[in-house]
C-alpha positions in Angstrom: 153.8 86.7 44.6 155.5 84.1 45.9 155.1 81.3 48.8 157.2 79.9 51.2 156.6 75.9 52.6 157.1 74.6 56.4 156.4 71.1 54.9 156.6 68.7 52.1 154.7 65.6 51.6 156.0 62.8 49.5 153.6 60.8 47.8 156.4 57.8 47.3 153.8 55.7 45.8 150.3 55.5 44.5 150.4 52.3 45.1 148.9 50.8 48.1 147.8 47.3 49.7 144.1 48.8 50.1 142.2 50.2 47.9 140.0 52.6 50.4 136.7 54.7 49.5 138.0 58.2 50.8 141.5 57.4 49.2 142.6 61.5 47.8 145.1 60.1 45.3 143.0 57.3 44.4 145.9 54.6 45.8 145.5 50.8 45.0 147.6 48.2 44.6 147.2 48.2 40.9 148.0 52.0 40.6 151.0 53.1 39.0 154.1 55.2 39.0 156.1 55.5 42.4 159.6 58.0 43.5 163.0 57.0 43.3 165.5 57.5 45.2 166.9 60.3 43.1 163.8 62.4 42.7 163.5 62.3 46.3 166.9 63.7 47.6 166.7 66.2 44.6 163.6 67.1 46.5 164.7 67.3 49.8 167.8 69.0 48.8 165.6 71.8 46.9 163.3 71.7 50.1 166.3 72.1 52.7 167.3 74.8 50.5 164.2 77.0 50.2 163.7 76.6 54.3 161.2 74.0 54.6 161.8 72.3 57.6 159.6 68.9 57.7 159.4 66.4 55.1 156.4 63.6 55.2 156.8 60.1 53.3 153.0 59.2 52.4 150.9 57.3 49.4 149.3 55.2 48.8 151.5 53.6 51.2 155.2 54.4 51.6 156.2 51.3 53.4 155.9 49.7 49.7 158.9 51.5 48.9 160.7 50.7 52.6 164.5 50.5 52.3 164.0 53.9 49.5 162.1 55.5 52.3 164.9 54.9 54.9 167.8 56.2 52.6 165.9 59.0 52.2 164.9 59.9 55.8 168.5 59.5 56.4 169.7 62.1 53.9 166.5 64.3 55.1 168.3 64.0 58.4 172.0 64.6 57.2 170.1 68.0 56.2 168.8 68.7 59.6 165.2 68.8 58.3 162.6 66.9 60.6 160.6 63.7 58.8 157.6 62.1 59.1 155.7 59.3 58.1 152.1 57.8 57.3 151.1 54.1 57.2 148.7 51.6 56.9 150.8 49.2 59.1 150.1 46.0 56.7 153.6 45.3 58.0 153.1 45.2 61.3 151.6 41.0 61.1 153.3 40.6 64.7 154.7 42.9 67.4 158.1 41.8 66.9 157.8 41.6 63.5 156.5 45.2 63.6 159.8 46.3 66.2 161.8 45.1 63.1 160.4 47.1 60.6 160.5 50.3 62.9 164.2 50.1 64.7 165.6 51.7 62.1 162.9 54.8 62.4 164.4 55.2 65.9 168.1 55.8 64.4 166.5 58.0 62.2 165.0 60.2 64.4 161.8 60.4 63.2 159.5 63.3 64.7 156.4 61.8 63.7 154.8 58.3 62.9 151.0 58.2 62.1 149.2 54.9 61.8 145.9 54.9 60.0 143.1 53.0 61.2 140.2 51.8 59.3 137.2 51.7 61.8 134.9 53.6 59.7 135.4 52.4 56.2 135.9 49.0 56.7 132.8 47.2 58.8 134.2 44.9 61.5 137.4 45.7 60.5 140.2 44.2 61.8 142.9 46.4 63.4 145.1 43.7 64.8 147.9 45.4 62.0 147.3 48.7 63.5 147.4 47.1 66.9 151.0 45.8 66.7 152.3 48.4 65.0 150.9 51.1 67.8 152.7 48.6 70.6 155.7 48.3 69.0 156.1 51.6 68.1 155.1 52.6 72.1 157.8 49.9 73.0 160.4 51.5 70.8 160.0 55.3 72.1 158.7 56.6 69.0 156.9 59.7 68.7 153.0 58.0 67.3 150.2 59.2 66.5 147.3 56.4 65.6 145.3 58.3 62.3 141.3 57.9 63.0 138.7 60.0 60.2 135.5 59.2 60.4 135.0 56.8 63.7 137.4 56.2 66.5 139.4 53.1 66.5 139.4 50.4 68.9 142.7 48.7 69.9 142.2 48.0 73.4 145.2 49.3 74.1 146.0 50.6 77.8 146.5 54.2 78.6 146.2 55.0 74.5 143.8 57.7 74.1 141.5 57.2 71.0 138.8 58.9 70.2 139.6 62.8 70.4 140.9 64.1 67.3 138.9 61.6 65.1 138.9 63.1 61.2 136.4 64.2 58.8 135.8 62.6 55.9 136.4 65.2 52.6 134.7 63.8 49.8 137.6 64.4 47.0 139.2 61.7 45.1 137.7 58.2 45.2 135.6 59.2 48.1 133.8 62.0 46.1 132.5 59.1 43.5 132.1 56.2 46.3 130.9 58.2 49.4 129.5 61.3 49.0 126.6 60.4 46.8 125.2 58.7 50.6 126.3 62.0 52.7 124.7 64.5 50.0 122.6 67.5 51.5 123.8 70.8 50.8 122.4 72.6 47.8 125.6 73.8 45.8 125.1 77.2 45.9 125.6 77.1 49.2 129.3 75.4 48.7 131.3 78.9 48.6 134.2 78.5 50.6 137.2 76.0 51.0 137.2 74.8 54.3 140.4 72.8 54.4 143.1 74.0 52.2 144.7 77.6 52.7 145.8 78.5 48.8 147.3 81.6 49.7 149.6 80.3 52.2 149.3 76.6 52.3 152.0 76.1 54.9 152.6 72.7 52.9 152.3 70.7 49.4 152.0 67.4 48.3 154.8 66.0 45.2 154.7 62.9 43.5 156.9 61.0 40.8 154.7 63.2 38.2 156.7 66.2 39.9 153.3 68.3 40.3 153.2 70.3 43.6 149.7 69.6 44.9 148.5 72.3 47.4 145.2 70.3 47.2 145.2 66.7 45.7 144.6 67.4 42.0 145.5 70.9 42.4 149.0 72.2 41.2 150.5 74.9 40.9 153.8 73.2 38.7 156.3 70.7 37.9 159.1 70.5 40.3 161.2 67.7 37.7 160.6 68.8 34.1 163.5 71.6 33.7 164.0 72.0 37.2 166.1 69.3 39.0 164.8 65.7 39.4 163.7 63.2 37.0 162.9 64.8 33.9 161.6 61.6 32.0 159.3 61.0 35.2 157.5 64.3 34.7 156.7 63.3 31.1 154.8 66.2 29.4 153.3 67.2 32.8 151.6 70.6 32.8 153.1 73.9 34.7 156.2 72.8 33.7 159.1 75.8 34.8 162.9 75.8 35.2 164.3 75.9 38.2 162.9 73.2 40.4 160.9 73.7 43.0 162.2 77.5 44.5 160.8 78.7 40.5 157.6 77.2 41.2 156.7 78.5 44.4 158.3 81.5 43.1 156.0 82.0 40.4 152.9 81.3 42.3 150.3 83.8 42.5 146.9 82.6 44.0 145.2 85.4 42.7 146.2 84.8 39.2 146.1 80.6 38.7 143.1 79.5 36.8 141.0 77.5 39.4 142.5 78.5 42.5 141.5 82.2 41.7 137.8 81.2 41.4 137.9 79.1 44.4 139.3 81.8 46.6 136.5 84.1 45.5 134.2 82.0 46.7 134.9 78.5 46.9 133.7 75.6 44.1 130.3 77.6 43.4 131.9 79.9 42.0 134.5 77.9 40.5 131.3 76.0 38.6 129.8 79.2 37.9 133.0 81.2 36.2 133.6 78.5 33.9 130.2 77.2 33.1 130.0 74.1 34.8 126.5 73.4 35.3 126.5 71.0 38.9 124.8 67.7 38.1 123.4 67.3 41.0 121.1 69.0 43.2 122.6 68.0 46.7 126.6 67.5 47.3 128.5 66.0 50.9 130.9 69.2 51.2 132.9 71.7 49.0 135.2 68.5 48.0 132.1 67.0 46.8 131.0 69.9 44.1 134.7 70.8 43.7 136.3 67.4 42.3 133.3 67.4 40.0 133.8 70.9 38.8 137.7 70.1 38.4 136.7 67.0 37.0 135.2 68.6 33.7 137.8 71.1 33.5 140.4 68.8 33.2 141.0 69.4 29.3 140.4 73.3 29.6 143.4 73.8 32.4 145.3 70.5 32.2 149.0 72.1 34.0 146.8 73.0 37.1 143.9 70.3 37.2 147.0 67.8 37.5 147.9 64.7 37.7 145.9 62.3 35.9 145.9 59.9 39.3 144.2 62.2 41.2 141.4 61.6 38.9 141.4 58.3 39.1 143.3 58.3 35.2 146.7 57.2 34.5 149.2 59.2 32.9 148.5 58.0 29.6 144.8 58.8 29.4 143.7 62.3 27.8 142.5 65.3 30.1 139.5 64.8 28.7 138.8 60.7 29.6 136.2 59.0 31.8 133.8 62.6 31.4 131.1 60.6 33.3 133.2 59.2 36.8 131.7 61.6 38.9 128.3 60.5 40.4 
């Protein structure tokens, strides 16, 4: 079987100015290992070529690696594929400041710019970052979107509508060890679907400098660089890898058959727990994330090309699959 993608999501950088609770790829700015410019028109070239027609630059935060960003937006665009981006905006310290950082976006035709906000992890936060960014970007003509999960944000912002797509937290990554011991309440038997990812046809992955294409955050299905186009010496000894790039990955994807997705199809991380033996060490979990980072957590060592990579885990590179056994909580 194989799959076919509308989108791909770059994760440029783990790195990021914040270090935020419900962070999936456990960003920070101390974490590690970011795109070049190379791995990412490889990409996009191998994207273009397969039919996907959108690609995302994300993190951590991607404005960390700005002027890369830009050249490769513009050879996205020489392509005719359609690009995106998500932010932080710790950028945006003015409005004019902020028009500077975005003119070129407007050149580039971007299709979409989201703008996180931080109203519900950070108490009394302050959004004046997200604020500037949103007006320039308004004052600019480009196509924004301001990101809210968990609370609405507050920007006091004529004629901006907040408040109406507002996010729900999933509790997978750092948010599954910081948050979702507080939000616990469902028994995990109970935990037998996946609510949020579609493994059979996930319209959309997620590729770092590791080269593992994520169709959920620590979830691959194989390395798009190691013998297939790209960096090799970035992908390192990463798992799943398979010659021929990405088109050989997707190519050789079959839900049914890959060891964790399998189970989680059949009835979602219960299952997945049960089939391999993982015994849940707690009695009450937030959601599905919740039981199923802690279930992937443990299996790390027994399926290590699809329980991949290490920073989803909150590990670098270097560490063993088998590391940190006791980070879940």
């Amino acid at each position: 079987m194989s799959i076919r993608l509308d989108g791909l999501h770059f994760l440029v950088t783990y790195r990021c100015t914040y270090a935020c609770d419900h962070c999936f790829v456990w960003g920070s700015p101390d974490a590690e290992g970011a795109m070049t410019l190379a791995q990412l028109t490889s990409a996009i070239d191998q994207a273009a070529a397969g039919g996907v027609g959108t690609v995302y630059f994300e993190g951590g935060e991607p404005m960390l690696a700005y002027p890369i960003v830009l050249a490769a937006a513009a050879h996205a665009r020489r392509l005719g594929l359609d690009w995106g981006m998500v932010s932080n905006c710790f950028w945006a310290t003015s409005v004019d400041d902020a028009k500077v950082w975005l003119r070129p976006f407007v050149d580039l035709g971007i299709s979409d710019l989201s703008l996180s906000s931080y109203a519900y992890f950070v108490e009394h936060a302050d959004e004046s970052c997200l604020r500037n960014a949103t007006l320039a970007a308004r004052e600019l003509g480009l196509p924004m979107a301001v990101l809210e999960v968990g609370a609405a944000a507050c920007l006091d912002i004529p004629e901006l509508s907040l408040g109406e797509d507002v996010g729900e937290v999933m509790c997978k990554g750092r948010a599954a060890v910081e948050l979702a011991p507080g939000r616990a309440d469902r028994p995990p038997d109970t935990l037998v679907t996946c609510p949020y990812e579609d493994f059979s046809a996930p319209g959309r992955a997620h590729l770092g400098c590791d080269g593992e294409l994520q169709i959920c955050q620590g979830i691959s299905v194989g390395n798009v660089f190691a013998g297939g186009g790209g960096d090799e010496k970035a992908a390192g000894d990463a798992g799943g890898s398979r010659a021929g790039g990405l088109a050989a990955v997707l190519d050789a994807y079959d839900p049914a058959r890959r060891p964790v997705v399998a189970e989680i199809l059949s009835g979602g991380p219960w299952a997945l727990a049960q089939t391999y033996g993982h015994t849940p060490q707690r009695a009450l979990y937030a959601d599905e994330c919740h039981l199923c980072y802690e279930t992937r957590f443990a299996l790390r060592e027994r399926f290590p090309d699809v329980l991949a990579p290490a920073q989803c885990y909150g590990l670098t590179a270097e560490q063993s699959p088998g590391a940190s056994e006791d980070q879940p909580a």
